[in-house]
C-alpha positions as CSV (number, residue, x, y, z in Angstrom):
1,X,-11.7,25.5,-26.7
2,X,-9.9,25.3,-23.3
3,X,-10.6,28.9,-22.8
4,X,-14.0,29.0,-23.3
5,X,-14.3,26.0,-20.8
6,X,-18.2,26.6,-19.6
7,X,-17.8,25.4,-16.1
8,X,-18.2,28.0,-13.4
9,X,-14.2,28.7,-12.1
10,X,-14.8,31.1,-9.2
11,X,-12.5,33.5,-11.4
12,X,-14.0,37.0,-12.0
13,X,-12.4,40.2,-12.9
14,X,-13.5,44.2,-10.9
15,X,-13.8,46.1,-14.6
16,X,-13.6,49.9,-13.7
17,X,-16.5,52.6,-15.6
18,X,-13.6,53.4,-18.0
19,X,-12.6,49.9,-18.8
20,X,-16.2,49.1,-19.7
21,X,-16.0,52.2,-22.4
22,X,-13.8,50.5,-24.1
23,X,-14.6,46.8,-24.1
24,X,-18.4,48.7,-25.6
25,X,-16.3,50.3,-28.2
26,X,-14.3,46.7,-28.9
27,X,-17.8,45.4,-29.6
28,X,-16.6,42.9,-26.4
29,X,-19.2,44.0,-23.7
30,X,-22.2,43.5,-24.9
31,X,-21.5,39.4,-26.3
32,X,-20.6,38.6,-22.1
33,X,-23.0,35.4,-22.0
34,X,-23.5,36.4,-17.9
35,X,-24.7,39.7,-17.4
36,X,-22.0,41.6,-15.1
37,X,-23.0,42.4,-11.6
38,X,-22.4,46.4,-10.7
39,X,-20.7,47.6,-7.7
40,X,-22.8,50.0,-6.0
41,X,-20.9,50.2,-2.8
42,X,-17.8,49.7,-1.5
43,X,-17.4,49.4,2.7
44,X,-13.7,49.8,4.1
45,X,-12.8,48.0,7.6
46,X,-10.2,47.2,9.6
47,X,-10.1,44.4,12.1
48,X,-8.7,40.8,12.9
49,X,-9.3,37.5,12.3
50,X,-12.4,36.0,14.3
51,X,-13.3,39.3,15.9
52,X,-16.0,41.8,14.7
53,X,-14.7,44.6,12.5
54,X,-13.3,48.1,13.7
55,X,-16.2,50.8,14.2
56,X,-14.2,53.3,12.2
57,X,-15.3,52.6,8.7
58,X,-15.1,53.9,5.3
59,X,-18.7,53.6,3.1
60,X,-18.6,54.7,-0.6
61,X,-22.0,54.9,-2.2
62,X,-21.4,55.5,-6.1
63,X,-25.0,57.7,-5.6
64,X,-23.0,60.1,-4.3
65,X,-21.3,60.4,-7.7
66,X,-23.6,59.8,-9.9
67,X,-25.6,57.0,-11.2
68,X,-22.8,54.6,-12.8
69,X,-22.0,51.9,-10.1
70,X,-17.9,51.8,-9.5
71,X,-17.5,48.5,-11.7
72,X,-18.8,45.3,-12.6
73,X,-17.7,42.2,-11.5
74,X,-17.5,39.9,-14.7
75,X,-16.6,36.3,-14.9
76,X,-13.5,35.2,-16.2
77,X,-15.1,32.6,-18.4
78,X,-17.4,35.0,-19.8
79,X,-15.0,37.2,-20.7
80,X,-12.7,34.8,-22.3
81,X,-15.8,33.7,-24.6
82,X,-17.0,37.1,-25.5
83,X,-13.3,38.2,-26.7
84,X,-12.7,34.8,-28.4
85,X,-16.1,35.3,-30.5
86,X,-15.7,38.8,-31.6
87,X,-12.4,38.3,-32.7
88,X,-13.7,35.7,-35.2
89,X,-16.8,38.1,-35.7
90,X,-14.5,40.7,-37.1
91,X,-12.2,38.8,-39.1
92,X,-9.0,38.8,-37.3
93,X,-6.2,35.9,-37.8
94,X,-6.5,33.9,-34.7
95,X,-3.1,31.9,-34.2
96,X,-3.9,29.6,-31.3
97,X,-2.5,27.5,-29.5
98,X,0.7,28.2,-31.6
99,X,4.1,29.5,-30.6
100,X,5.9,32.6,-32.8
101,X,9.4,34.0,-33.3
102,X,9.6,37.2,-33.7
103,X,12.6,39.0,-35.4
104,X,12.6,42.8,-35.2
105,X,14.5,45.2,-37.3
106,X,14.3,49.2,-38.3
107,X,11.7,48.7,-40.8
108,X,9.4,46.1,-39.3
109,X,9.1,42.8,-38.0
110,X,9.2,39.2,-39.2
111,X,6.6,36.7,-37.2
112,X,6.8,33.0,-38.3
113,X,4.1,30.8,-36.4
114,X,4.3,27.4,-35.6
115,X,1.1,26.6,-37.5
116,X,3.2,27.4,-40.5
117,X,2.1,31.2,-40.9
118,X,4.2,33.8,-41.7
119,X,3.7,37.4,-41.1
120,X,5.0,41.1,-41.5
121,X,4.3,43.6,-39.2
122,X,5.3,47.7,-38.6
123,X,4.2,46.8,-35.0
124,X,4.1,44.3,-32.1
125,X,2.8,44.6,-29.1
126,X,3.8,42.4,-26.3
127,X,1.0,41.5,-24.4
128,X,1.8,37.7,-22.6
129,X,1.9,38.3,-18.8
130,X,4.3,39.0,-16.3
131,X,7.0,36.4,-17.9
132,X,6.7,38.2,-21.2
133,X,9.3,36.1,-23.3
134,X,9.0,39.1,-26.2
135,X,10.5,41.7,-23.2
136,X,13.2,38.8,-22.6
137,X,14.1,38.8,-25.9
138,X,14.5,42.7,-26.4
139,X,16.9,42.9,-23.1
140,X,14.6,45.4,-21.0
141,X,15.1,45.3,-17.4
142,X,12.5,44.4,-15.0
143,X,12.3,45.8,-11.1
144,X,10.6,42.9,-8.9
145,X,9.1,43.6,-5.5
146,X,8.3,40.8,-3.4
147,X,5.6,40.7,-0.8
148,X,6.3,37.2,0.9
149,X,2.4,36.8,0.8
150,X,0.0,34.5,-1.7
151,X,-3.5,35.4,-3.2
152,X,-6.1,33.2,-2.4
153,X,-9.1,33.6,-5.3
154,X,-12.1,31.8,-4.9
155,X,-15.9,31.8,-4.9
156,X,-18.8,31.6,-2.6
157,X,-22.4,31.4,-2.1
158,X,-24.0,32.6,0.7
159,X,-27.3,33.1,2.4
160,X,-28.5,36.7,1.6
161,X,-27.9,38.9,-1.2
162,X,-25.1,41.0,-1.3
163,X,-26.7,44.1,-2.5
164,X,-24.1,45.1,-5.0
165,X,-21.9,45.9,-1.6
166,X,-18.4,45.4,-2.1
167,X,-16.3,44.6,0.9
168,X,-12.5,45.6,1.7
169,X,-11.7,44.1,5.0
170,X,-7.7,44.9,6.5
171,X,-6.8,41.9,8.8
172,X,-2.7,41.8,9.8
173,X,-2.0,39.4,7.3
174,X,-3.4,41.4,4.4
175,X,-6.4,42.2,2.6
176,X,-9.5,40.5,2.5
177,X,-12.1,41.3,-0.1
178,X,-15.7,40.1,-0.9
179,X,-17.2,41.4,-4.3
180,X,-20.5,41.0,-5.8
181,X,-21.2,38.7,-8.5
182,X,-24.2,37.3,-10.6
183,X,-26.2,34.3,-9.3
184,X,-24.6,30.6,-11.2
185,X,-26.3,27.6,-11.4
186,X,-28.0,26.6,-8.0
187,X,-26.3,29.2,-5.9
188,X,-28.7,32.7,-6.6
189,X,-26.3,34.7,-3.9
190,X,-22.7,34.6,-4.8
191,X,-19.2,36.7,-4.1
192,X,-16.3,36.5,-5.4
193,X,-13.5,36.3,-2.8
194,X,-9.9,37.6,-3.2
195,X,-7.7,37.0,0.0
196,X,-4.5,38.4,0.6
197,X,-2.3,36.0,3.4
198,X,1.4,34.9,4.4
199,X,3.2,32.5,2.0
200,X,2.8,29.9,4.9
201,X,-0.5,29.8,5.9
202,X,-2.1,30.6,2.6
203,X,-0.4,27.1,1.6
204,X,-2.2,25.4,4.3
205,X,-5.4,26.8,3.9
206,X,-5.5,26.1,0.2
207,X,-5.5,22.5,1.0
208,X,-8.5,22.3,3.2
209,X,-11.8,20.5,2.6
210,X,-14.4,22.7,1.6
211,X,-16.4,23.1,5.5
212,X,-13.3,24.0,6.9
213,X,-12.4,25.7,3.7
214,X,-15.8,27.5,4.1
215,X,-15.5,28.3,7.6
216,X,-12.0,29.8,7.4
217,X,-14.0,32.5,5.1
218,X,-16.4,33.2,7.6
219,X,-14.0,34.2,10.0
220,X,-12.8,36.5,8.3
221,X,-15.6,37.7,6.2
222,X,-18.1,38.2,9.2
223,X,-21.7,37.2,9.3
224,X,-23.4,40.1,7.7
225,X,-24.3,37.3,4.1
226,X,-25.4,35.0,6.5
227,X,-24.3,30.9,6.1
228,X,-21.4,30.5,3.1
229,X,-20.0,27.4,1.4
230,X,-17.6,27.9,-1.3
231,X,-18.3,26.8,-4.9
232,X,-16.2,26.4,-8.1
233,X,-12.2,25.9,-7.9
234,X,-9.7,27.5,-5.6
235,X,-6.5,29.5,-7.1
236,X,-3.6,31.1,-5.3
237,X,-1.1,33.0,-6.7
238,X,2.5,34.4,-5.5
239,X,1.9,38.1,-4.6
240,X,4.3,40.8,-6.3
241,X,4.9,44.0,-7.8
242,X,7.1,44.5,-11.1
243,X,7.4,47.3,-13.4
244,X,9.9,47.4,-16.9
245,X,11.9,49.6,-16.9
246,X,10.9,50.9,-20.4
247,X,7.9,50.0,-22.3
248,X,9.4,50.1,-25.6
249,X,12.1,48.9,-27.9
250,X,12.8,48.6,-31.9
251,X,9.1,47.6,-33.2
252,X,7.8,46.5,-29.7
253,X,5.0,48.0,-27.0
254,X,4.5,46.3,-23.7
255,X,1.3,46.6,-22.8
256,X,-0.4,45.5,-19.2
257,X,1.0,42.9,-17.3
258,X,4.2,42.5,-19.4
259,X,5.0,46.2,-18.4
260,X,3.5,46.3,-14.9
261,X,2.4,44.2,-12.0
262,X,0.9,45.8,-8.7
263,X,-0.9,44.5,-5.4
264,X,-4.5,43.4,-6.0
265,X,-5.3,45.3,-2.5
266,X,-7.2,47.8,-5.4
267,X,-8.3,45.5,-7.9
268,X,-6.7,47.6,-10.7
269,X,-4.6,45.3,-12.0
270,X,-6.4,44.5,-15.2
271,X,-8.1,47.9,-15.7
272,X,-4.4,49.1,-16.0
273,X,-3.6,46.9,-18.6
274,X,-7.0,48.0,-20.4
275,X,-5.6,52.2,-20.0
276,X,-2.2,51.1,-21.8
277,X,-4.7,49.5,-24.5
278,X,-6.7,52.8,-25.1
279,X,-3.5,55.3,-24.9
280,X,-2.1,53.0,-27.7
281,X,-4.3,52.1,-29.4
282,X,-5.3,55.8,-30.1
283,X,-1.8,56.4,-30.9
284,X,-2.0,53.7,-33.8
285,X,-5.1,54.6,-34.8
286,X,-4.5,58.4,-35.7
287,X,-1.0,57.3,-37.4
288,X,-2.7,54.9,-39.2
289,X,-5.2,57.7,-40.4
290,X,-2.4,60.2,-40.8
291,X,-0.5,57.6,-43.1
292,X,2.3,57.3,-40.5
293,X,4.1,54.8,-39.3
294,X,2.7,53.4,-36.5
295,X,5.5,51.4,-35.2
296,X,7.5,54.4,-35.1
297,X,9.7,55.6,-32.0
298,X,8.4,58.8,-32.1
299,X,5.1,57.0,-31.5
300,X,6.4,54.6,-28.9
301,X,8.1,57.1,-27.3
302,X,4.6,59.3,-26.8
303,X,2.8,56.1,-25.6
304,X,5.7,55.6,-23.4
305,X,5.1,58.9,-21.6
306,X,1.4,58.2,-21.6
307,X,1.4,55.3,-19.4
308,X,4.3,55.4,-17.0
309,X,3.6,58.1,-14.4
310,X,0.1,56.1,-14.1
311,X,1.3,52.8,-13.6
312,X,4.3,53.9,-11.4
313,X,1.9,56.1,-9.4
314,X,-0.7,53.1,-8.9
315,X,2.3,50.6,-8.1
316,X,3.7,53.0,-5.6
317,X,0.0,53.4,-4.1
318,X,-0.8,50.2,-4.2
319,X,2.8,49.1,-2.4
320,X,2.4,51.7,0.7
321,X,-0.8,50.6,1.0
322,X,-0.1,46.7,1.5
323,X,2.6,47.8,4.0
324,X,0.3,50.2,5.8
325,X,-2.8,47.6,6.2
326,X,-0.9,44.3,5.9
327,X,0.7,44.7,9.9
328,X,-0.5,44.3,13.5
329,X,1.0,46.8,14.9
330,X,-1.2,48.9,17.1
331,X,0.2,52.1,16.4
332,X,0.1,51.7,13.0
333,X,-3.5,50.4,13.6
334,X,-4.8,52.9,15.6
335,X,-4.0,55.8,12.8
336,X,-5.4,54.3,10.3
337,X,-8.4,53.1,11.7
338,X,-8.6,57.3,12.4
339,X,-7.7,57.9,8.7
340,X,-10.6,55.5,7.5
341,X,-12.9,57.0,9.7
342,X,-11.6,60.7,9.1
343,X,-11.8,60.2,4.7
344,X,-15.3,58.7,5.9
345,X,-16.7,62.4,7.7
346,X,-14.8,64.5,4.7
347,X,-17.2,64.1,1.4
348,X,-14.8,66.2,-0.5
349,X,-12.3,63.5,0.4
350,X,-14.9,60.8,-0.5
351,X,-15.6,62.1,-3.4
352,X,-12.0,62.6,-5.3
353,X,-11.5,58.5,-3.9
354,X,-14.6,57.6,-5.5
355,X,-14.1,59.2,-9.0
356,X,-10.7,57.9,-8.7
357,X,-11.9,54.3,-8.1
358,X,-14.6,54.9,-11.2
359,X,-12.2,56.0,-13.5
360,X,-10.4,52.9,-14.7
């Protein structure tokens, strides 16, 4: 029941066109209680804090693409209740809140839960965050970056619509984005906001009332949605990348964050997790129909090779772009304020980074 708290939480996720494919296929997408709110476009600036933005910008309009938006901004809270329902809907054993030791061996694996269950299994897939206790327990090595910086996640309404306009704004301490969700209970105009700042500031800020709160958003945020006031809780997280250094062992698969962490300067985080679920789950799925074994190495070996050049490739992106934006330097600044504005006059260029951004 704690998951499926109904109170607004300010949490949402940015689900990516192919991430939505396969939440339809899960049967997930279409029991969301709030209807998800598409991204049409996404505006790129640079600037500083209290001071009007850069006027080298980068514009994606997904019409320039086609007629999908780029994602959907779904609420935590509705996607916690849509998952939690359909896996009762379809009959799987639901084991929560419970705790589980899991002993591996050659053949398969021996699950005994603390609700008294006991289980047998050719497979198990670790999939319990960053601090993954089955990864601990099979000896892989983890490679921790850290960026000395904290996430600020909160929500806010504001005066005029957002349009479906999606806003990345570079200030020296790090990203700021504003991203469009559905209207909640009083407030019709609301964003979700995802704020990248230093370790010590960020634990200032966080402790604010909500007016000053509020108008620390603004300044960084700018005036184009009018008034805001933020609504629903405030969370902030330590900022990091990590990445195991395998995703497999003996009758184990890491999937998502228990095999990778990145920068949420992309807001691909989760939408990589979801590509490890498809490339293994397909895997599975065809042994399964083959009559193999699909807890095999062979198979965890191919999934293996699936997913790491994408997930190394989108932490390594991710990384150089955090150092890149997150700095003052006015070198530094003054090229990639011409690199924004010279991806903005190429629509070749536009193009390949909007696809990229729609392909999840």
């Amino acid at each position: 029941p704690p998951m499926e708290h109904p109170d607004f939480d300010g949490r949402a996720y940015a689900i990516a066109a192919g991430s939505r494919q396969l939440l339809q296929a899960a049967g997930v997408w279409d029991g969301l209680p709030q209807a998800p709110s598409p991204i049409l476009d996404i505006r790129v600036s640079d600037g500083r804090v209290g001071r009007r933005a850069s006027g080298l910008f980068l514009h994606f309009d997904h019409s320039a693409v086609g007629d999908q938006p780029f994602g959907w901004m779904v609420e935590a809270r509705a996607l916690r209740v849509a998952v939690n329902a359909h896996m009762h809907r379809v009959g799987l054993a639901v084991h929560a809140p419970a705790e589980a030791s899991v002993t591996r061996h050659t053949e398969g694996a021996d699950i005994t839960v603390s609700d008294g269950a006991r289980l047998r299994a050719r497979l198990v897939v670790a999939a319990e965050g960053r601090l993954s206790p089955l990864r601990e327990q099979a000896g892989i090595p983890v490679t921790r970056v850290p960026y000395g910086q904290r996430g600020i996640v909160a929500a806010v309404a504001h005066e005029h619509p957002h349009g479906g306009v999606a806003l990345e704004h570079f200030l020296p301490a790090g990203p700021f984005a504003q991203l469009p969700m559905g209207p909640t209970e009083g407030a019709p105009n609301v964003s979700a906001i995802v704020w990248t700042e230093r370790t010590a500031v960020a634990e200032q800020v966080i402790r604010l009332d909500d007016a000053a709160f509020g108008r620390e958003i603004g300044r960084r945020l700018g005036d184009h949605l009018g008034w805001v006031r933020p609504i629903g809780r405030r969370w902030m997280y330590p900022l990091s990348a990590m990445h195991a250094q395998r995703y497999v062992d003996t009758r184990l698969a890491l999937v998502g964050d228990a095999a990778h962490g990145i920068h949420p300067i992309a807001g691909q985080g989760l939408n990589l997790g979801f590509r490890d679920v498809m490339a293994l789950s397909d895997l599975v799925i065809a042994a399964v129909a083959a009559g193999e074994d699909p807890g095999a190495p062979s198979l965890l070996a191919r999934y293996q090779r699936a997913r790491r050049p994408d997930n190394l490739l989108m932490l390594g992106a991710t990384d150089v772009l955090d150092r890149l934006f997150s700095t003052d330097n006015r070198v530094v600044r003054a090229v990639r304020d011409l690199g924004i504005a010279g991806v903005h006059r190429v629509p070749a260029l536009k193009r390949a980074f909007m696809r990229a951004a729609m392909g999840g």
